[in-house]
N, C-alpha and C positions, 0 to 999 in steps of 0.2 A: 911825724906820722901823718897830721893832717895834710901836707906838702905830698908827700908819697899819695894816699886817698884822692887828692884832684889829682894828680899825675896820671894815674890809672882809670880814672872816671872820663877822663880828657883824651887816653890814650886810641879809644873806636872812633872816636868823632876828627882824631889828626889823622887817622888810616884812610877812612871816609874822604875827607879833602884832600889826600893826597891820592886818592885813586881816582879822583872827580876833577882833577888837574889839565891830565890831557883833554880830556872830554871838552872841559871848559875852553881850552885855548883853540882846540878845534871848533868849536860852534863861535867863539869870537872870531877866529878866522875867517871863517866863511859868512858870518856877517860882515868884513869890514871889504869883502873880496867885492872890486867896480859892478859893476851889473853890466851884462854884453849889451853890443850893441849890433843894430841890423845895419847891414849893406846890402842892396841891391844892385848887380850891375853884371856885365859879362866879362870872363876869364880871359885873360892876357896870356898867363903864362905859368907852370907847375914845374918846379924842381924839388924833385922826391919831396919833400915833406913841407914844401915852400909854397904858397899859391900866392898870386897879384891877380888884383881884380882891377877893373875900371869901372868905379860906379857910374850910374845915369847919371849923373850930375860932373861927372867928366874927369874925375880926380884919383888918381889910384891908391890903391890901396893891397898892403900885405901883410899875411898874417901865416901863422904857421900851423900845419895840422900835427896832430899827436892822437895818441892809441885812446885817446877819450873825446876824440872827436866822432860826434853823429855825423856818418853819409847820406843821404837820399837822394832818388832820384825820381822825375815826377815826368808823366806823359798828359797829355790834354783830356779830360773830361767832361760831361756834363750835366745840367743842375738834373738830368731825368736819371743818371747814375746815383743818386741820392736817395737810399730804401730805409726802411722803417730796422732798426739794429746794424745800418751802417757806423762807423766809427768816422769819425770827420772832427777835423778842427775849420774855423772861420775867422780870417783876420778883420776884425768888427771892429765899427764907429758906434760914438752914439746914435739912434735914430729920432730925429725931431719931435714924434711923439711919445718917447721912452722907447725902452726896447737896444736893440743891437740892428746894424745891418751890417751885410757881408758885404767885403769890397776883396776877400775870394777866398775860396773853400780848399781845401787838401781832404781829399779821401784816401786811406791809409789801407795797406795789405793786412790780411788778418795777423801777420805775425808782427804787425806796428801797433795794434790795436792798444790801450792807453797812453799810449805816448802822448806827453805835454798834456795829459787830464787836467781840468780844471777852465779857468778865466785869473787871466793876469796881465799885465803891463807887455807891451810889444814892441814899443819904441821907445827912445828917449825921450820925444817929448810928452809921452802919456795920452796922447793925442788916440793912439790905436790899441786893442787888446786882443790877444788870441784868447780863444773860446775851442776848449775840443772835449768831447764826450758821444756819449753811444747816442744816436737817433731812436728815441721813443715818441716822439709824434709828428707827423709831415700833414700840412694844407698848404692846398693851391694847388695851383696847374704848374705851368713854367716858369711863375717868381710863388716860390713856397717861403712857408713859416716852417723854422725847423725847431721844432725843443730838440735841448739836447741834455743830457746826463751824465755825473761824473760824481766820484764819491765826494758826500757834503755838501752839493749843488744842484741846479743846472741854471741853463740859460731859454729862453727861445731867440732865435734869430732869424731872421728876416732875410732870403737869398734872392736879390732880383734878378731877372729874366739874362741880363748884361754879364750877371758876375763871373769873372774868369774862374774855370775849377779845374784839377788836377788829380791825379791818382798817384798816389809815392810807393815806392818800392826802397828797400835798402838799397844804397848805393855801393858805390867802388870807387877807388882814388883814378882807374882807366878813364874814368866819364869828366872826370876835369882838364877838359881838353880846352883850346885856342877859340874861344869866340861862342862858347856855351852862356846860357845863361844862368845866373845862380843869384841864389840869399843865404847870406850865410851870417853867422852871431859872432861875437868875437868878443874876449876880453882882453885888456894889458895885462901880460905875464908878470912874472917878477924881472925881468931884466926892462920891462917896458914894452915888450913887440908886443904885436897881437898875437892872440893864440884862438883858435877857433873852436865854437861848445859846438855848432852845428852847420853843416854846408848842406843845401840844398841845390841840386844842377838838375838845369831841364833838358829832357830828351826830344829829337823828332820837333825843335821848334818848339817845344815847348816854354813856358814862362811860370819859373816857381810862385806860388802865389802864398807864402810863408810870411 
C-alpha cells in the first residue's frame, strides 16, 4: 500500500519530466549549436542554394543558403539620414573614453524595424559588437552621439563624421551576383559545411557595413 501511495504521489511529477524532455534537449541543443561567424568579402559565384565568397583577406569561402537564411540588401547612406525614431543597428568598438563608437551604421526599412534588437558579440574575437535599437536622442552636427533603445537596454553611441552607413532593404537570392559585395554569418551544419543565418549584399557599389 505505502509502495502504491509514492507510485501515485510520483506519478505528476514523472509526466511533468517527461513532457519537459524535449523542451530540455532542445534549449541544450541550441546552446551547444558554434556561434556564427562573419565574413566579409565579394561573391565569386551562386549555384541555386550554394554561394562562394572571396574574403578581403583573399581565401574563399562556401557555405550554403536555406529557407532560414536572412537576405538584405543595402544601398549608401548618410550619418544626416539618421532621425530621432529611426531604427539603426552600429557595428561598435569600445571608445577610449567609455562609451561605443561606430565603425558603421545599417539603417533598416520600416518593415526590418527590430531586427537584431539589443548589444551583443559580432565577431569571434569579441573585439566588435553590434548595437541596434530605435533613436530617442541625436547630438552634434555631422559626427553625432546617438542613444539608442531596445527592450531591457540601451546604448549611446558615438557616429563620426568618416563612418560608412547604409540603408537595408529585404533582399533576394537575384542580388547575389559575381563581384557584389557582401557579409554574411555562417555556421557549421551538421555535416560540417557552412550553412548561412544572414547574407547581407550591397547594391549600386555599395559596401555592407554589418
Amino acid at each position: 500500500m505505502i509502495l502504491g501511495t509514492l507510485i501515485r504521489r510520483a506519478a505528476p511529477a514523472f509526466a511533468l519530466l517527461t513532457a519537459l524532455s524535449p523542451l530540455t534537449a532542445l534549449v541544450a541543443n541550441a546552446a551547444a549549436e558554434p556561434a556564427p561567424t562573419r565574413y566579409s568579402g565579394t561573391i565569386v559565384t551562386r549555384d541555386d542554394d550554394q554561394l562562394v565568397l572571396r574574403t578581403h583577406g583573399g581565401a574563399p569561402v562556401t557555405m550554403r543558403l536555406s529557407r532560414g537564411t536572412t537576405l538584405l540588401s543595402v544601398t549608401d547612406a548618410k550619418v544626416r539620414d539618421i532621425k530621432p525614431e529611426s531604427y539603426l543597428s552600429a557595428l561598435t568598438v569600445p571608445a577610449a573614453g567609455g562609451g561605443l563608437t561606430a565603425r558603421g551604421v545599417t539603417l533598416y526599412a520600416p518593415s526590418l524595424r527590430g531586427f537584431l534588437a539589443g548589444h551583443r558579440p559580432w565577431d569571434a574575437s569579441g573585439s566588435e559588437s553590434l548595437t541596434a535599437g530605435w533613436v530617442d536622442g541625436l547630438a552634434g552636427g555631422d559626427a553625432r552621439t546617438v542613444s539608442l533603445r531596445f527592450e531591457g537596454g540601451g546604448r549611446r553611441v558615438t557616429v563620426p563624421a568618416d563612418t560608412r552607413l547604409t540603408q537595408a532593404v529585404p533582399g533576394e537570392k537575384a542580388l547575389l551576383v559575381e563581384g557584389a559585395e557582401v557579409v554574411a554569418r555562417a555556421h557549421p551544419g551538421p555535416a560540417g559545411a557552412l550553412e548561412a543565418d544572414l547574407v547581407v549584399v550591397g547594391r549600386r557599389g555599395a559596401v555592407p557595413t554589418l
